[in-house]
C-alpha positions in Angstrom: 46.6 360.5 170.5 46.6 357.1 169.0 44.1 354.7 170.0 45.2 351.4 170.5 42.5 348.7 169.0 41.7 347.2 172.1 40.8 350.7 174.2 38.8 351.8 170.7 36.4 348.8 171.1 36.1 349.0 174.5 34.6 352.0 174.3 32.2 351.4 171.5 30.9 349.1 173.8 30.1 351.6 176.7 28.5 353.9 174.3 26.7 351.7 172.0 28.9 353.0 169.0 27.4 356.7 169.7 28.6 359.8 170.2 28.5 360.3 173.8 30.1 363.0 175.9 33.0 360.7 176.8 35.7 360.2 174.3 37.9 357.0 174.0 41.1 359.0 174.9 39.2 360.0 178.3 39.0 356.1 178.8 43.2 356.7 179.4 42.3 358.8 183.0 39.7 356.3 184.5 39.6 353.2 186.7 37.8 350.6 185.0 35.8 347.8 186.3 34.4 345.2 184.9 31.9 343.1 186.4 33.0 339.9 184.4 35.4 338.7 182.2 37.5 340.7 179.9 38.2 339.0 176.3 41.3 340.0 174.8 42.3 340.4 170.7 44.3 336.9 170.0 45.6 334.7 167.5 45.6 330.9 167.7 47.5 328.5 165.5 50.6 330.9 164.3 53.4 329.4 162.5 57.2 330.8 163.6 58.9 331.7 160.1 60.9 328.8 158.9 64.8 329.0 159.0 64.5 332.4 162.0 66.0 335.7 161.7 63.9 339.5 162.4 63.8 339.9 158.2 60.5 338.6 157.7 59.8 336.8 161.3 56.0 336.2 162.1 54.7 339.1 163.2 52.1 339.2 166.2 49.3 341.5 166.1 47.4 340.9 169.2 47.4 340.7 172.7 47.2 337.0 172.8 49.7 335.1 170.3 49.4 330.7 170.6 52.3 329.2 168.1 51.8 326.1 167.7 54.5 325.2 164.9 58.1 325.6 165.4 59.2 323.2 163.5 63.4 324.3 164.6 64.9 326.0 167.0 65.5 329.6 166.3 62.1 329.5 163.9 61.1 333.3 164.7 58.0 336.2 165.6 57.7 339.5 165.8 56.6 341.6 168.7 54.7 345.3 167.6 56.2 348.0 168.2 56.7 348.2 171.8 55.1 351.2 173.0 54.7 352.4 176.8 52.1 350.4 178.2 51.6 347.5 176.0 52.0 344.1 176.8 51.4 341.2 174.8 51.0 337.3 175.9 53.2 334.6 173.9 52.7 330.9 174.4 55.0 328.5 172.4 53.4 325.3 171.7 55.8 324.4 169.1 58.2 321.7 169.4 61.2 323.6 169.5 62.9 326.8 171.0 61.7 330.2 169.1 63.5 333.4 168.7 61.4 336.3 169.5 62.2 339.9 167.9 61.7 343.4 168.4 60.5 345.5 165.7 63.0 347.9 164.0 65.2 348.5 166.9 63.0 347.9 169.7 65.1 345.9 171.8 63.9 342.7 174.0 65.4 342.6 177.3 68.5 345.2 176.4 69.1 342.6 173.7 69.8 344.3 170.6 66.3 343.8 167.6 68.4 341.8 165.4 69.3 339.3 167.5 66.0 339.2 169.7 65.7 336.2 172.5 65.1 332.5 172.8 61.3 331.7 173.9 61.7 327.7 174.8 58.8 325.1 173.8 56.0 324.6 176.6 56.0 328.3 177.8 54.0 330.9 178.2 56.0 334.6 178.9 54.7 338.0 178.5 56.4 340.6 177.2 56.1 344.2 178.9 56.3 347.7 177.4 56.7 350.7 179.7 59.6 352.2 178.0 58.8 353.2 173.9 61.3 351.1 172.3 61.8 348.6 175.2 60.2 345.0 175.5 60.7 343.3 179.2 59.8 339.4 179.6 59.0 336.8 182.2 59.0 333.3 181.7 61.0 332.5 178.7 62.8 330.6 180.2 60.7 328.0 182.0 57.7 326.2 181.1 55.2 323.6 181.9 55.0 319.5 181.0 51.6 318.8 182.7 51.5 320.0 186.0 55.5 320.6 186.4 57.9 323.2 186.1 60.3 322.9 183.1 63.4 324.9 181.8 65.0 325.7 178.9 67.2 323.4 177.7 69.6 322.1 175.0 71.3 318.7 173.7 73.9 317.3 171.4 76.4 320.3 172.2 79.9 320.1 171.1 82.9 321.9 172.8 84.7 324.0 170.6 87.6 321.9 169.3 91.3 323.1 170.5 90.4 324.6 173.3 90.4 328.1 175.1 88.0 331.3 175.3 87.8 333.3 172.5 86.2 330.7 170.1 84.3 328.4 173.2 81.2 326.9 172.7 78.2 329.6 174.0 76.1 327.9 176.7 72.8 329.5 176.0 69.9 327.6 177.9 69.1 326.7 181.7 70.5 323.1 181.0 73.3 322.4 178.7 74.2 318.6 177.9 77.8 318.3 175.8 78.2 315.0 174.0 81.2 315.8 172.1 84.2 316.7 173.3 86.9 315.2 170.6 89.9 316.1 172.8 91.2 317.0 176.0 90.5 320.6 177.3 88.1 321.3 174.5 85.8 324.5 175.5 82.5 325.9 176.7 82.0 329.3 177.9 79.1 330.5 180.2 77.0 333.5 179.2 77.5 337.2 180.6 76.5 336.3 185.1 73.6 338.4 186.5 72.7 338.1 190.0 70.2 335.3 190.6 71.3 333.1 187.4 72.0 329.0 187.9 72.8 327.1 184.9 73.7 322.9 184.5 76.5 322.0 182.4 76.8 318.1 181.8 79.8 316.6 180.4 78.0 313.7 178.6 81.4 312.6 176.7 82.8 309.1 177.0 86.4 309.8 177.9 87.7 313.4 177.6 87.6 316.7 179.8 86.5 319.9 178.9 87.0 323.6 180.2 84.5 325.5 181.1 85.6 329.4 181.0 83.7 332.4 182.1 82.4 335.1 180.2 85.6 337.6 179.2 87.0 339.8 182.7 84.4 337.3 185.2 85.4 334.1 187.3 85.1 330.8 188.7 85.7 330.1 192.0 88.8 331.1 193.4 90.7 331.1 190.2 91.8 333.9 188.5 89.9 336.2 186.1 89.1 334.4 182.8 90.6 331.1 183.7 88.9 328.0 183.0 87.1 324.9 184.9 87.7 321.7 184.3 84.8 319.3 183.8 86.0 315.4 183.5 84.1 313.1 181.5 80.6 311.9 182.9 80.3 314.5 185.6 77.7 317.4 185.8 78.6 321.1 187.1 76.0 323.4 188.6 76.9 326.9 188.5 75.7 330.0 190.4 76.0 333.3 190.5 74.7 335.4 193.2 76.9 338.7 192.1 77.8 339.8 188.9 80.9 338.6 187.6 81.7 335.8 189.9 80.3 332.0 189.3 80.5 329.4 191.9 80.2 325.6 190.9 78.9 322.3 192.6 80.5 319.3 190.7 79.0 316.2 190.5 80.5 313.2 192.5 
């Protein structure tokens, strides 16, 4: 059996670095307790790779991983391998959104390796092994200014010129704010709905509208499957999904 680093010290710590009667693998079986704190294996001051993608992406190599330069969003890390009963504790202090990776084709969140997940600045999310292969978050997607709660977010958007579904304009964050919208019924698309999911999607353009279409096969509202929503200019749309498939909207007055 392998011995992950942590349990291996551990248990040169009980025995004084002997060779007692228990081994480190028996350490597996028991109930621990610890009359104090527990110090964890971390790194402070990492630096997400420059320019993102898995291929080379900062790897993190211990419990506790503190990046503190992202210098662009989509500036990546690695998780280990994600085997059954690991977890490991990320905290972006960067300035900017990372993307965070599985190794080889461990997959984060059923999200395939090479295309890993969006960790936003200000956040602090652990990641949760109990599958081999398999990393589960929480908390990507919100974070902390001080002593309030913030969510991910992006700016500067721009509705995919012409219009329609195929080619619109992926939403990817809690808060989405559109600034150009060149023409009339220029597009946005939401992302795949899961129960529980609420995103804001502003229409920050001076004059035009824009549709907002659902992911391929779901709707909005009462309208049909795949049709789109139209957001005028200057107006802000929340929308909600409470089952899969089906988004509902509160438009701004």
């Amino acid at each position: 059996m392998s011995i992950p680093p942590d349990i291996y010290s551990l248990w040169l710590s009980l025995t004084g670095g002997g060779s007692p009667a228990v081994s480190p693998q028996s350490l597996f079986a028991q109930n621990l307790t610890a009359s104090g704190l527990i110090f964890e294996s971390f790194t402070d001051n990492i630096t997400a790779k420059a320019g993102g993608g898995q291929s080379g992406a900062t790897a993190l190599t211990t419990e506790v991983n503190r990046i503190t330069t992202a210098a662009t969003a989509g500036d990546s890390v690695m998780l280990p391998s994600a085997t059954a009963g690991l977890t490991i504790f990320v905290i972006n202090h960067g300035v900017k959104p990372i993307q965070v990776y599985g190794a080889g084709t461990d997959t984060v969140n059923d999200i395939a390796a090479a295309t890993g997940i969006s960790q936003m600045q200000g956040s602090n999310t652990i990641y949760t092994c109990t599958t081999t292969g398999k990393w589960y978050s929480n908390g990507t997607a919100e974070g902390y200014s001080g002593s309030f709660l913030t969510q991910s977010s992006v700016d500067n958007l721009t509705a995919h010129a012409g219009g329609g579904q195929g080619s619109a304009t992926l939403l990817t964050a809690m808060m989405n704010r559109v600034t150009t919208v060149a023409s009339a019924n220029d597009s946005v698309i939401l992302p795949t709905s899961a129960n529980g999911m609420s995103l804001t999607i502003i229409n920050a353009a001076a004059t035009n509208s824009m549709n907002l279409f659902p992911a391929t096969g779901e709707t909005i509202n009462s309208l049909g499957a795949n049709a789109a929503f139209a957001v005028a200019a200057g107006k802000t749309v929340e929308a909600y999904c409470c089952t899969a498939g089906q988004w509902h909207t509160i438009l701004s007055a």
